[in-house]
N, C-alpha and C positions, 0 to 999 in steps of 0.2 A: 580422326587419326588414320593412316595412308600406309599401307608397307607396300612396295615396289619390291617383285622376284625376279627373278631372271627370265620367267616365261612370257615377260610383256604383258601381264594383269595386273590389278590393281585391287588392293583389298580395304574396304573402306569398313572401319570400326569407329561407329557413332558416339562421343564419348559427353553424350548429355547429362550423366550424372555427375553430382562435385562428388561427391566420395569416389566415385569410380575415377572422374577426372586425376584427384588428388594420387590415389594411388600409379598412375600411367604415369605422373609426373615424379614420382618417388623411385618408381623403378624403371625409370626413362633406360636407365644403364647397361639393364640386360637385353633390350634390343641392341646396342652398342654391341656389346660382346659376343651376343651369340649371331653365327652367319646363319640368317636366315635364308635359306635355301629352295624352300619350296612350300606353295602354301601350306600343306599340312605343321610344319612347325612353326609359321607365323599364327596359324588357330589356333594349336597348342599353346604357346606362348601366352596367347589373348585369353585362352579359358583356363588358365592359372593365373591373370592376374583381376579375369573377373570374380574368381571364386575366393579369393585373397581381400577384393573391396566388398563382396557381400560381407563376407564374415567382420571386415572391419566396422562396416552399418550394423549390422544386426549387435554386434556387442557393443558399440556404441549403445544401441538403445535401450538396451538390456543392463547396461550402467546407468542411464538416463533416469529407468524407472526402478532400479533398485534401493540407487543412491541418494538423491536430487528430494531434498526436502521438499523444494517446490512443487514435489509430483501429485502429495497432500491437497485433494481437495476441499476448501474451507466452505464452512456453509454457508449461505447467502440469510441474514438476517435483517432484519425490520422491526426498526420500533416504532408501533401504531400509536400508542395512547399512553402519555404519564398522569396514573389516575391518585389522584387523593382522597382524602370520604368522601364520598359520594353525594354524605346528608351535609346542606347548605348550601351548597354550590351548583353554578349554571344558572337556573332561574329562568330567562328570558334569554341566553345566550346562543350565537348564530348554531346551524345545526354544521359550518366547517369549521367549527373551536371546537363543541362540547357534545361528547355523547352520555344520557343520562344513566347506561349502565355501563360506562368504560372509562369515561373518564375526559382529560384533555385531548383532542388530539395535534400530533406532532405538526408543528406548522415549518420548520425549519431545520435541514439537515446544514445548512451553508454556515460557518462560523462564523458570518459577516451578520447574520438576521439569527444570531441564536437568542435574542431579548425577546422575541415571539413566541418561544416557548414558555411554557410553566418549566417551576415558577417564579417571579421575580420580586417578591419576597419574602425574605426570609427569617427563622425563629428557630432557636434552639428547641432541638426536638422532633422538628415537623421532617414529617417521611411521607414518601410518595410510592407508587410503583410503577414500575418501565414493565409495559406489556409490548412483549417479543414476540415475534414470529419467523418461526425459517430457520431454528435451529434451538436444540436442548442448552435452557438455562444454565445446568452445571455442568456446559461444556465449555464456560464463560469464567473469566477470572475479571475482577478490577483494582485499581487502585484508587487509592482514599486522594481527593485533590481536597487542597487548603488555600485558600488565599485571606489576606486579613483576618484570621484566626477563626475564619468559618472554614470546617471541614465535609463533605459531601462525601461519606462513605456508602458503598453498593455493598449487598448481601444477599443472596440466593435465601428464598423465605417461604413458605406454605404459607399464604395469603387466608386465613380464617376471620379478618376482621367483619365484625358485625354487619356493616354499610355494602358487602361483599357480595353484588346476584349470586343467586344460590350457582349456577351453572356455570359462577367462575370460583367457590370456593374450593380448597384446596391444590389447588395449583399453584405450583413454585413460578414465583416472579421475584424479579430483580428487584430490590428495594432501596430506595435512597433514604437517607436520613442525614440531616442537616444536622452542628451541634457549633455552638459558639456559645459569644458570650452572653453570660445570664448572672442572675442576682439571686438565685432559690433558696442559698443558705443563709440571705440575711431580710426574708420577708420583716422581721419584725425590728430589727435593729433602726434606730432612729436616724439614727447619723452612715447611712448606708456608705461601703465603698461605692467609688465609681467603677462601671467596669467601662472594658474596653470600647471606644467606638470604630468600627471599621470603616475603612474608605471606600466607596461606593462611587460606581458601579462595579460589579468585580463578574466574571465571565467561568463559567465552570463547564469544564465539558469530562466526561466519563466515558472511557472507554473501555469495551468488552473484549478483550481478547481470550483465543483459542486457549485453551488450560493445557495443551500440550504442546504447540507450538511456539505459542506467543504472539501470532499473526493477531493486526487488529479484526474484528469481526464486525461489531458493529459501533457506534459512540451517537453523543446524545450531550446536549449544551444546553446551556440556559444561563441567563444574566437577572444576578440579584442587582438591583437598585436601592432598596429602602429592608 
């Protein structure tokens, strides 16, 4: 920006900032009105309307991080391993499926390949645990998914099971537990009801969100088959 005085100089105010830009442009009007006479009152000028767009940035940002839920940073988590009992399983299996004191590990975050994960199937009852890393468990909320009348609920849990390395007992982990249909209360009756059969394949994915936000943090899928 250029103001021309009377003296035949030229005063050149470089107006590379936008907020600064924005305000020149705002108050284009009082160059207009006021005669600018002699440099000292086109400087003056300039350093009231630089003191005018700082203050406009600075409270800008100062709303930015007051205000702005997004200012909340979330934590970056990771599910390593969804481990089941431990006793039975693996055997002979590669060392990028199974580790024998952790569990499965996680082969797919992509919803296209979540049949790669454990596990794919399923029994009223059987629960699993999501070991997490890169942020406190009960700073995680989820919700219960259903499909064909199998339900996949998570629950923050103190992990004491038997099958448990001692150096991972009592630490809270995410717990999955599967519940559908079953026949428990007619072991003995001859003529059993049927229960329900579900339609298969069915695809389940669980997601962990911030318990104060609600931003997703981390999620985790798997496809029952049989």
């Amino acid at each position: 920006m250029q103001h021309h005085f009377g003296t035949g100089q030229t005063y050149v105010l470089n107006l590379s900032n936008n907020p600064i830009r924005r305000v020149f442009t705002q108050n284009l009007f009082i160059s207009s009105k006021l005669s600018l006479k002699s440099p000292k009152t086109a400087l003056l000028v300039s350093a009231l309307l630089l003191s005018l767009s700082w203050n406009v940035q600075a409270n800008g940002k100062k709303a930015q991080a007051g205000n702005r839920s997004d200012a909340i940073l979330l934590p970056s988590a990771v599910i390593n391993y969804a481990r089941p009992s431990l006793l039975g399983y693996g055997g002979h299996a590669p060392a990028d499926i199974w580790n024998p004191d952790k569990g499965f590990l996680v082969q797919s975050t992509n919803p296209n390949s979540y049949n790669l994960n454990f596990p794919t199937t399923g029994m009223d009852g059987l629960y699993f645990d999501l070991l997490i890393s890169g942020v406190d468990i009960n700073e995680l909320t989820w919700e219960p998914v259903t499909h064909e009348g199998i339900t996949a609920t998570v629950t923050n849990v103190v992990a004491n099971d038997r099958w448990i390395p001692k150096e991972d007992k009592g630490q809270v982990v995410a717990r999955v537990k599967l519940t559908g249909p079953e026949a428990r209360n007619q072991p003995l009756n001859p003529n059993p009801n049927p229960i329900t059969k579900p339609k298969l394949p069915q695809t389940f994915e669980l997601v962990g969100r911030h318990i104060g936000t609600g931003d997703e943090v981390v999620k985790y899928g798997f496809v029952l088959r049989q």
